[in-house]
C-alpha positions in Angstrom: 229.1 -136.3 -4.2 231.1 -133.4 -3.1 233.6 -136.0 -0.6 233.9 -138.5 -3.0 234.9 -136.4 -5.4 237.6 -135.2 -3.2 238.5 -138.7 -2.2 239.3 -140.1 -5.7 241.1 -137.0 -6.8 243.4 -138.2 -3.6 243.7 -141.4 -5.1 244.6 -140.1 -8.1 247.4 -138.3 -7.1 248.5 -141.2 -5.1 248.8 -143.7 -8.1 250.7 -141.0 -10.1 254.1 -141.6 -10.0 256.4 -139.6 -8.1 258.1 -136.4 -10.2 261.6 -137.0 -10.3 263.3 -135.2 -7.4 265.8 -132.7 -7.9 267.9 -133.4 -4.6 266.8 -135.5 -1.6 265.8 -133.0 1.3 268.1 -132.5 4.3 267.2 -133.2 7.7 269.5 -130.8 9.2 269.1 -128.1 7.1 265.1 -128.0 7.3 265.8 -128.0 11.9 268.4 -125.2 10.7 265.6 -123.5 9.0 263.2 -123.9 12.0 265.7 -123.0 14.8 266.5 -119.8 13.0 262.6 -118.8 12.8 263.2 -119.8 17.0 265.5 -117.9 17.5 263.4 -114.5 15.6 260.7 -115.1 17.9 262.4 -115.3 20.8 264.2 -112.1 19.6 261.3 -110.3 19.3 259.4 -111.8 22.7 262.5 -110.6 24.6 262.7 -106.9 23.4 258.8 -106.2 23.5 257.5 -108.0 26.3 259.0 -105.5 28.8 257.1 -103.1 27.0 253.5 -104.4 26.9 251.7 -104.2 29.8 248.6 -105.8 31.6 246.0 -103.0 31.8 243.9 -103.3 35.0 240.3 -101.5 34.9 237.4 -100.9 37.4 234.3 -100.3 36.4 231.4 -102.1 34.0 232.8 -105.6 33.7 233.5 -106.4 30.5 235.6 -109.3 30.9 234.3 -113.0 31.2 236.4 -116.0 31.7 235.3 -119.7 30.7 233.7 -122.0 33.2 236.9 -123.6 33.9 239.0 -120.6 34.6 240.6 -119.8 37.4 239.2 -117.3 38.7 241.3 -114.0 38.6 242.9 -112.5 41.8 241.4 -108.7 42.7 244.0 -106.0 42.1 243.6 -103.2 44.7 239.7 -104.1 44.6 237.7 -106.1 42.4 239.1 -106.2 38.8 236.5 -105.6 36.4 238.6 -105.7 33.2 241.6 -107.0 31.8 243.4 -105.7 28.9 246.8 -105.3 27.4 249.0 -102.3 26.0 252.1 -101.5 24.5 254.2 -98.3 25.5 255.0 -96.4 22.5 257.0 -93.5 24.1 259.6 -94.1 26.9 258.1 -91.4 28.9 254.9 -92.8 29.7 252.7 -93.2 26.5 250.8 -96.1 26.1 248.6 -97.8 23.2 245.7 -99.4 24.0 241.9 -100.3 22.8 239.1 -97.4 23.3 236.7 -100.6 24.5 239.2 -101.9 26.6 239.2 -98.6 29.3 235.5 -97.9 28.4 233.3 -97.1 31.5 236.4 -97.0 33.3 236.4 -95.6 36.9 240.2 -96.3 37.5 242.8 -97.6 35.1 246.2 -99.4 36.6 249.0 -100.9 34.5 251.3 -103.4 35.3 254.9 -104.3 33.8 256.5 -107.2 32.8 258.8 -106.3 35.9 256.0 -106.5 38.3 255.5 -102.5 38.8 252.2 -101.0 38.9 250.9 -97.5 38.4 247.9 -95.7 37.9 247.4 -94.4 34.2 245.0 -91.7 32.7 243.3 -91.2 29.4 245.2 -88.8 27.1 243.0 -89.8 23.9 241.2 -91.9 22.1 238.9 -92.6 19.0 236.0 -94.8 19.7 235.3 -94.9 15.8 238.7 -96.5 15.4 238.6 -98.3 18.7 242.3 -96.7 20.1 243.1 -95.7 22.9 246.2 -93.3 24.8 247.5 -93.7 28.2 249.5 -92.0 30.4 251.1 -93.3 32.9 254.1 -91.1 35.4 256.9 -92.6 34.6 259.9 -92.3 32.8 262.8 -94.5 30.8 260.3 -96.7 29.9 261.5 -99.8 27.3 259.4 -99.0 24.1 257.7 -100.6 21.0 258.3 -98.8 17.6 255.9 -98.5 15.0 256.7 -100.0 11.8 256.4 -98.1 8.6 252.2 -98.0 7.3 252.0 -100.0 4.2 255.2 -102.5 4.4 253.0 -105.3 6.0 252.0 -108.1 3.0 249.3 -110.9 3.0 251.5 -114.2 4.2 254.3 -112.2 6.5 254.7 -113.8 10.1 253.4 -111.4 12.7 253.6 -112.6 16.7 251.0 -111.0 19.3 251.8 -110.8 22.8 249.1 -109.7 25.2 247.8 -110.7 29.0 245.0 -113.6 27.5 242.0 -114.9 30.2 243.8 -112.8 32.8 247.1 -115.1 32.6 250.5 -113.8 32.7 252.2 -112.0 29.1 251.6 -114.7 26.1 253.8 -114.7 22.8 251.5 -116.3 19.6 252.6 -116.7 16.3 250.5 -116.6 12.4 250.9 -114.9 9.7 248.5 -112.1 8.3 245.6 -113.7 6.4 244.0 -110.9 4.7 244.1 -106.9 4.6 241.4 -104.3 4.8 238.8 -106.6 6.6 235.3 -105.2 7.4 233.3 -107.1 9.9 231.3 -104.8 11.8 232.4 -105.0 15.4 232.8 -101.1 16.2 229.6 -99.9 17.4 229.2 -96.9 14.8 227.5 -95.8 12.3 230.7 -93.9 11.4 232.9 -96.7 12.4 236.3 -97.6 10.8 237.2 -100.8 10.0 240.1 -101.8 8.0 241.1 -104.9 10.0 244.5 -107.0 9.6 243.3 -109.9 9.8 245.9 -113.1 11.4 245.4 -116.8 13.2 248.1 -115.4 15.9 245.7 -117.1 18.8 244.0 -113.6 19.9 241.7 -114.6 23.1 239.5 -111.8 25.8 242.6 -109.8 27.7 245.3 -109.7 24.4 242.5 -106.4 23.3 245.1 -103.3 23.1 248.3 -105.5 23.2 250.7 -105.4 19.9 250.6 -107.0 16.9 254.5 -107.0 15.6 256.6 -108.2 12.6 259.7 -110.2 12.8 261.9 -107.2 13.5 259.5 -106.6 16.6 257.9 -103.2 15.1 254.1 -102.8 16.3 252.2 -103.1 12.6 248.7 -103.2 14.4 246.8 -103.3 18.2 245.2 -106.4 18.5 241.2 -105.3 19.2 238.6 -108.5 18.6 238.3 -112.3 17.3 235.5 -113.5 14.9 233.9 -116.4 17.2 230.8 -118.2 17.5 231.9 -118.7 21.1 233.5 -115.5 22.9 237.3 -117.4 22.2 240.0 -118.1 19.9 238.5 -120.0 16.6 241.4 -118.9 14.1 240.0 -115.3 13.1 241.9 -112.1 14.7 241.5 -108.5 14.0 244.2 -105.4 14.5 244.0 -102.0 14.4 246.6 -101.3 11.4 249.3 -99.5 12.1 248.5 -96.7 9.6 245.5 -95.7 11.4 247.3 -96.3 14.9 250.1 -94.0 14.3 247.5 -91.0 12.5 245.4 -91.3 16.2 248.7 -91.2 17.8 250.3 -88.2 15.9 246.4 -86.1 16.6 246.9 -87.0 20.4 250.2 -85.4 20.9 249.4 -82.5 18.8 246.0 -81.6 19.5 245.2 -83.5 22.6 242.1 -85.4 20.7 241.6 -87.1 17.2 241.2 -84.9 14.3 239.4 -86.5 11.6 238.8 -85.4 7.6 235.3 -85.6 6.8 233.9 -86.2 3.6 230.2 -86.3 4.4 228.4 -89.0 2.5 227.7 -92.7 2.6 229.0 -95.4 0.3 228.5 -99.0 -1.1 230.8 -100.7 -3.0 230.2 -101.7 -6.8 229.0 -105.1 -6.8 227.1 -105.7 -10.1 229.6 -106.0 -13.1 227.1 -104.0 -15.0 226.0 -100.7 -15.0 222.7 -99.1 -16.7 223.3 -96.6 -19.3 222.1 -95.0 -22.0 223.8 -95.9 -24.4 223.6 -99.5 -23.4 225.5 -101.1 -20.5 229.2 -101.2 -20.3 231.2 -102.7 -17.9 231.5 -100.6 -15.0 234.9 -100.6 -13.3 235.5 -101.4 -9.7 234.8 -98.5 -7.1 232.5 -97.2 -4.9 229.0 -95.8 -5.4 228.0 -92.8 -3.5 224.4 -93.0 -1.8 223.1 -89.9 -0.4 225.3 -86.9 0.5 224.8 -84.8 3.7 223.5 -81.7 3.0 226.1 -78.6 3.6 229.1 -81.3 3.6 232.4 -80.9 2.3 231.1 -83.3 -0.5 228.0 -81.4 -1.2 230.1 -78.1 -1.5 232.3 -79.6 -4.2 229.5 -80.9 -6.3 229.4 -85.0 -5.4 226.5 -86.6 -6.3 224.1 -89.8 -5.3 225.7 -92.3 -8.2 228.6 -91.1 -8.8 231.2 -94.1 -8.2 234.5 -93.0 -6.5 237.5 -94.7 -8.3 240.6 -92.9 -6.6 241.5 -90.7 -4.0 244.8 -88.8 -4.7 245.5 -91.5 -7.7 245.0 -94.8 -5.0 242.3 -96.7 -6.4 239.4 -97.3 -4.4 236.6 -100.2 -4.3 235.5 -100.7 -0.7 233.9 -98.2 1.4 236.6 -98.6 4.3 239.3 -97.6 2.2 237.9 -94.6 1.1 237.2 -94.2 5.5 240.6 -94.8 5.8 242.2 -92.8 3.4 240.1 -89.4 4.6 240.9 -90.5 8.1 244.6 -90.1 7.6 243.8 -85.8 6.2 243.2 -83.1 8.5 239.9 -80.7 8.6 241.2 -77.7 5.8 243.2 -80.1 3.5 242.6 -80.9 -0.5 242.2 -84.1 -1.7 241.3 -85.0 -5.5 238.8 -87.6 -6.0 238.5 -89.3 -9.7 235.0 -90.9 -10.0 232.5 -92.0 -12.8 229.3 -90.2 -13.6 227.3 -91.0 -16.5 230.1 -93.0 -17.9 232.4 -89.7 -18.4 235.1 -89.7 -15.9 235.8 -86.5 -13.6 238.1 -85.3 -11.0 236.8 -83.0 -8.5 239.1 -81.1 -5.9 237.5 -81.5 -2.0 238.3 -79.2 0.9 237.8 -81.8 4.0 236.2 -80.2 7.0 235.5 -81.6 10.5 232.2 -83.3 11.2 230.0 -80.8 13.2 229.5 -83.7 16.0 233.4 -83.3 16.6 233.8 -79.9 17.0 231.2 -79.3 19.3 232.3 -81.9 21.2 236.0 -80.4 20.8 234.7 -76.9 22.2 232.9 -78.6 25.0 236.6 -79.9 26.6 237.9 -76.2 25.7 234.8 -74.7 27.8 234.9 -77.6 30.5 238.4 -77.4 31.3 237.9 -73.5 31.4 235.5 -73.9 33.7 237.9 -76.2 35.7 236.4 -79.5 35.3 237.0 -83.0 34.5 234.3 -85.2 34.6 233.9 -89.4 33.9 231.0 -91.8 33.3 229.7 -93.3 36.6 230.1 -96.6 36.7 227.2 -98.9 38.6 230.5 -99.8 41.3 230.7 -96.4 42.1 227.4 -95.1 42.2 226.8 -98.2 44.4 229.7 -96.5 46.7 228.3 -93.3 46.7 224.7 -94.1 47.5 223.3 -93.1 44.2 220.6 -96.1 44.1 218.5 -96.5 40.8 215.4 -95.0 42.9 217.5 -91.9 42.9 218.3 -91.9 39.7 214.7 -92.2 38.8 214.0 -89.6 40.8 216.0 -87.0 39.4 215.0 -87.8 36.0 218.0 -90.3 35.3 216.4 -93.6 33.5 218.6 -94.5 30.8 221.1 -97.3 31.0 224.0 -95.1 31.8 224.2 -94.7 34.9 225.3 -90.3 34.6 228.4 -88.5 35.0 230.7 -87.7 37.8 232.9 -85.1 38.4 236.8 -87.1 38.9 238.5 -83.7 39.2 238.2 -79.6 40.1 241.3 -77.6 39.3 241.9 -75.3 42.4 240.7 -71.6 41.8 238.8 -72.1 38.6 234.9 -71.3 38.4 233.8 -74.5 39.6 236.1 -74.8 42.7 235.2 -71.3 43.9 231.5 -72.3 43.2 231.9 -75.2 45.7 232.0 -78.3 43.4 233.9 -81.3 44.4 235.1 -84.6 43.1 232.0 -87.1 43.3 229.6 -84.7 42.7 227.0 -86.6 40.3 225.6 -83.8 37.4 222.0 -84.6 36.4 221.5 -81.8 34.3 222.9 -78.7 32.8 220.6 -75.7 31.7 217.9 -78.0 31.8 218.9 -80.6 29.5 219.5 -84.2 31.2 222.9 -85.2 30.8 224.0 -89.2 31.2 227.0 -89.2 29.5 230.1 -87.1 29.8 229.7 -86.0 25.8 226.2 -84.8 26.7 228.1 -82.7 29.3 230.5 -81.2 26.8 227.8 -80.6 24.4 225.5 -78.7 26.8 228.5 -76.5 27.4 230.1 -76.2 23.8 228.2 -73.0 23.1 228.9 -71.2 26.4 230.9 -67.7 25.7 233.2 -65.6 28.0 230.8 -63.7 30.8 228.3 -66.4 30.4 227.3 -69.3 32.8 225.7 -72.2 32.7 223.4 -73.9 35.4 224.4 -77.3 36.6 221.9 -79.6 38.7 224.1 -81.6 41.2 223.0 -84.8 43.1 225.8 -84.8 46.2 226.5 -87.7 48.5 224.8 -87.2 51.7 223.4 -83.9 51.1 221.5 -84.7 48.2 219.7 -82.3 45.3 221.8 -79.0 45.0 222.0 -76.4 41.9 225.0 -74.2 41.6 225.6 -71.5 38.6 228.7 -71.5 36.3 230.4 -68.8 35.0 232.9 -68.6 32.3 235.2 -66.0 33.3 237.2 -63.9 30.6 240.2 -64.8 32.9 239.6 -68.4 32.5 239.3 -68.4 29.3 242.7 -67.1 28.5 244.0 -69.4 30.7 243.8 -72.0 28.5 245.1 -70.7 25.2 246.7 -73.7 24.3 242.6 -75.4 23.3 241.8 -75.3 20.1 238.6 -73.0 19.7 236.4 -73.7 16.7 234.4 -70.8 15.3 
């Protein structure tokens, strides 16, 4: 009924006559028109592609290409995932996707001009899905970010990106909606306020920029909604506002600060609210479900029901844009929320603090480094090359699906050099809690003080089981004044 409907409305239309025109179209003018929207792209492809790079990982592949790909030429080894990024800073600093260098055991780049070079982890938010590189470099050509806010349902955007391991791609759309939701981060606490654009988007543009006509980065291209693991018309970015507030934390702090608010939400969906007196219309917003106990929220007297109309006068009526406002306020500042309770409207003043996950986990990289250690996931690859079989891992108590931790780097003189740890030493456990991950390390060594140690079970190629103890000198300690140390 539905398609015939549609038919004879065609019809219709067709046996109406034609409006009178007010001047016949011309030709040349409409190629004019075209040629000139050329010629912007092009603009743009030529000043940014020099700066977006190919981002080369080994470790857990997390790349698959289509039956009737190519298949993808090793890069010093067997390439285990393809990305992209854009360098934001001419001296090295690169923007990228957290899931893109994920499990990473080694991460080169590669430029448009064919160099290569290794690059390190300076940051990143998992919750937000970012990620900062480093690379040793300098006069790099760099991308811009464009002001947070400017970008409008409708404006062209262009992605360019390293697609299905090929060589850099331009794509063209336009941004089809704002704010977009769709639950690909893999957190509870996860922030998604996507732009949302049919520029084609496919596995390897991840981390590469998503850029207006005047070639300013307004988001970091991170997923496609797809039945089929490829392009069907949906892409996602990163926005740039939330880009640029990771950014700013990275260079400051050397990690992601976050606001924290401490509650959960859903958004008002019945027009209706219950009441006594009888039901009004309830306004658009954002009902607050239970609040964590000893929050910022709790503190400052928000209840379960209240429904969060503004923060700071901006009107609220998803969840993720109440995320994303907090996310852009630092632990310590005030924000003003107006909400609805009981049909009398309030404003209550906040103090954000920091969630308590984050600071230990931000005292555990003041304590490791102190302690002269970096440490990274082991991937399967290279517990493969070291000998660490999944018979031992079972036999020192390691029988989760990550395969542990392994220490990448000792700074020379500190506690754990003199102490006799090295690089590929595999930690099973510190102080008798199993660690598998390297934020299970920092969180077994968040609470360790000046004078105290810590003990570390170590599982050494070729030598096997050893246990060596820790200590957190008072020397050490002050060696690294510039960590932030939480109370």
């Amino acid at each position: 009924m539905a398609r015939t409907a549609i038919l004879m409305a065609a019809l219709i239309v067709a046996a109406a006559p034609a409006p009178p025109s007010a001047a016949a179209s011309d030709p040349a003018s409409d190629v004019a028109g075209l040629e000139e929207l050329s010629r912007a792209f092009r603009a743009v492809y030529e000043r940014v592609a020099p700066a977006v790079v190919q981002v080369h990982t080994v470790g857990t592949p997390h790349l698959e290409l289509p039956p009737q790909h190519p298949p993808v030429a090793p890069f010093d080894g067997d390439v285990s995932g393809l990305g992209s990024g854009t360098v934001v800073r001419a001296d090295g600093y690169i923007l990228s996707n957290f899931h893109v260098i994920r499990g990473a055991d080694s991460i080169r780049v590669t430029f448009a001009d064919q160099r290569s070079a290794s690059a390190r982890v300076v940051g990143a938010d998992s919750l937000i899905d970012i990620a900062v590189l480093k690379v040793d470099l300098e006069d790099l050509p760099a991308v811009a970010l464009a002001e947070p806010g400017d970008l409008r349902i409708g404006d062209w955007v262009l992605a360019i990106g390293f697609p299905l391991g090929l060589g850099t791609t331009l794509t063209h759309g336009i941004v089809s909606a704002l704010g977009r939701q769709v639950n690909v981060i893999e957190s509870v606490y996860g922030i998604e306020s996507f732009i949302q654009t049919n520029a084609v988007i496919n596995p390897g543009n991840s981390g590469g920029p998503l850029l207006n006509l005047k070639g300013e980065l307004v988001g970091v291209n991170t997923a496609i909604s797809t039945r089929t693991g490829f392009y069907m018309g949906y892409g996602l970015a990163v926005p740039v506002g939330l880009v640029a507030e990771a950014w700013r934390d990275v260079l400051e702090h050397g990690r992601v600060v976050r606001g924290y608010l401490g509650l959960s939400m859903s958004a008002v969906t019945d027009q209706r609210m219950e009441g006594d007196p009888p039901a009004t219309a309830a306004p658009r917003g954002v009902v607050v479900r239970p609040v964590d106990e000893f929050s910022p929220a709790a503190r400052s007297g928000l209840q379960a029901g209240d429904v969060l109309l503004a923060i700071e006068g901006r009107r609220v009526d998803r969840p993720n844009q109440v995320q994303t406002l907090i996310y852009g306020r630092d632990p310590g500042e005030q924000v003003h929320l107006d909400l609805l309770r009981d049909g009398v409207e309030h404003t209550l003043a906040v103090t954000l603090g920091e969630r308590e996950q984050d600071r230990r986990l931000a005292r555990g990289r003041t304590q490791l480094a102190a302690l002269g250690l970096q440490v990274a996931a082991l991937t399967r690859a290279r517990a493969r090359a070291l000998g660490f079989t999944d018979r031992i891992a079972a036999d020192v108590g390691l029988t989760g699906e990550a395969p542990g931790v392994v220490i990448a780097a000792v700074e020379a003189g500190s506690p754990a050099a003199r102490r006799g740890l090295a690089v590929d030493d595999i930690i099973t456990e510190v102080d008798s809690t199993r660690v598998e991950t390297p934020d299970d390390i920092l969180r077994s060594v968040a609470d360790l003080d000046a004078g105290e140690a810590a003990l570390f079970w170590l599982w050494r190629p070729q030598r096997g089981v050893d246990v060596r103890f820790l200590r957190l000198d008072s020397e050490d300690w002050e060696a690294h004044p510039e960590e932030e140390r939480q109370p």
